[in-house]
N, C-alpha and C positions, 0 to 999 in steps of 0.2 A: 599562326599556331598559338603564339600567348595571349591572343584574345580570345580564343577557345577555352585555354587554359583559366585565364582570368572568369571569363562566364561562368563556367561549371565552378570553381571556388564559391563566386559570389552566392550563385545557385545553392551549394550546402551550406553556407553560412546564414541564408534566410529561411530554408527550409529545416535545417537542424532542429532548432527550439519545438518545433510543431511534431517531430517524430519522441521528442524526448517527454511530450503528454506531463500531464501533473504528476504530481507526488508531495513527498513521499507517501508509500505505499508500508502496509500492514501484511504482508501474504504467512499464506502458508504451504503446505504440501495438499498433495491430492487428497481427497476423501471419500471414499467410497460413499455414495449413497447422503450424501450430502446436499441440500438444495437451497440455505439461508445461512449466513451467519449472523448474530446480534454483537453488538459490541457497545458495552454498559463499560462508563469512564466517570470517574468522580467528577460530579460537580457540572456534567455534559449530557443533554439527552441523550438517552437508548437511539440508537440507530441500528436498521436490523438492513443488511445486504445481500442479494441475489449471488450464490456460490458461482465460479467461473464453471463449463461445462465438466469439465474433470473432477470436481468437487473443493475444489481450492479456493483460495483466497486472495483477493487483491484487493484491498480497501484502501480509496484516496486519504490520507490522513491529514492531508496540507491545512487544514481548516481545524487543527486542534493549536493551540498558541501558546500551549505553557510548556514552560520547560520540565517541567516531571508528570506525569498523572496516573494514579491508579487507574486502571482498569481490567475487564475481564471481558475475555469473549469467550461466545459461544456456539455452538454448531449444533443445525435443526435440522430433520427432515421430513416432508409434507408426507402427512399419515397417507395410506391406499388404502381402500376397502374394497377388494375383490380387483385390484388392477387399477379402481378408479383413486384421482387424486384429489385430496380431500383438502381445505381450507386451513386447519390445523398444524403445525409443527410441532412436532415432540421435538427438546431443545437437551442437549447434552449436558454433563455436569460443565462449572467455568474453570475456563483456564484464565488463574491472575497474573498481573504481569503491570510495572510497570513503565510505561512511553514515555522516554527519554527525548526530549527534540534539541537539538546542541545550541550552544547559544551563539553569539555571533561571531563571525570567522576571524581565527588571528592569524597573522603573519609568523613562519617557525624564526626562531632566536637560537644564536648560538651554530648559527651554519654558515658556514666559508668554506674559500680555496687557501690551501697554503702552499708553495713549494719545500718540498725537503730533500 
């Protein structure tokens, strides 16, 4: 039995990292009718992303490296002309904002057990 036990441990201890996928992530809430987001960062090319089916947002952001950056995103939807879908995006006004990424991790100070 605690070789069973031990297995399956080992088992989600190597398989854990591969469900937990890249990040961080930029998301947001659904959006009706939404099919692109662009996302303009100072000093970083334009990168424009495919909306999740719901109209949302999940963008990898692990590949930006500074610790503050303006940026603005923005939300497009591919024109229709009679049903059909057209090549174009009409692109929403930007929402600015900016991407904080923390810098590197401390240990908390000032924490103990004491008896009283």
């Amino acid at each position: 039995m605690n070789f069973i036990k031990t297995l399956l441990t080992l088992l989600l201890i190597l398989t854990a990292p591969a469900a937990w996928g890249a990040g961080p992530y930029l998301v947001c809430d659904p959006q009706e009718g939404v099919t692109d987001y662009k996302l303009v960062c100072l000093n970083l090319p334009e990168q424009q992303y495919p909306a999740q089916p719901d109209g949302s947002a999940k963008i990898d952001i692990s590949g930006i490296e500074s610790a503050s950056t303006q940026c603005e995103l923005f939300a497009g939807a591919a024109y229709t002309i009679d049903g059909q879908p057209q090549e174009a995006i009409e692109w929403s006004a930007s929402v600015p904002f900016v991407l904080g990424r923390p810098g590197a991790l401390q240990s908390p100070t000032n924490i103990g057990l004491r008896n009283e």
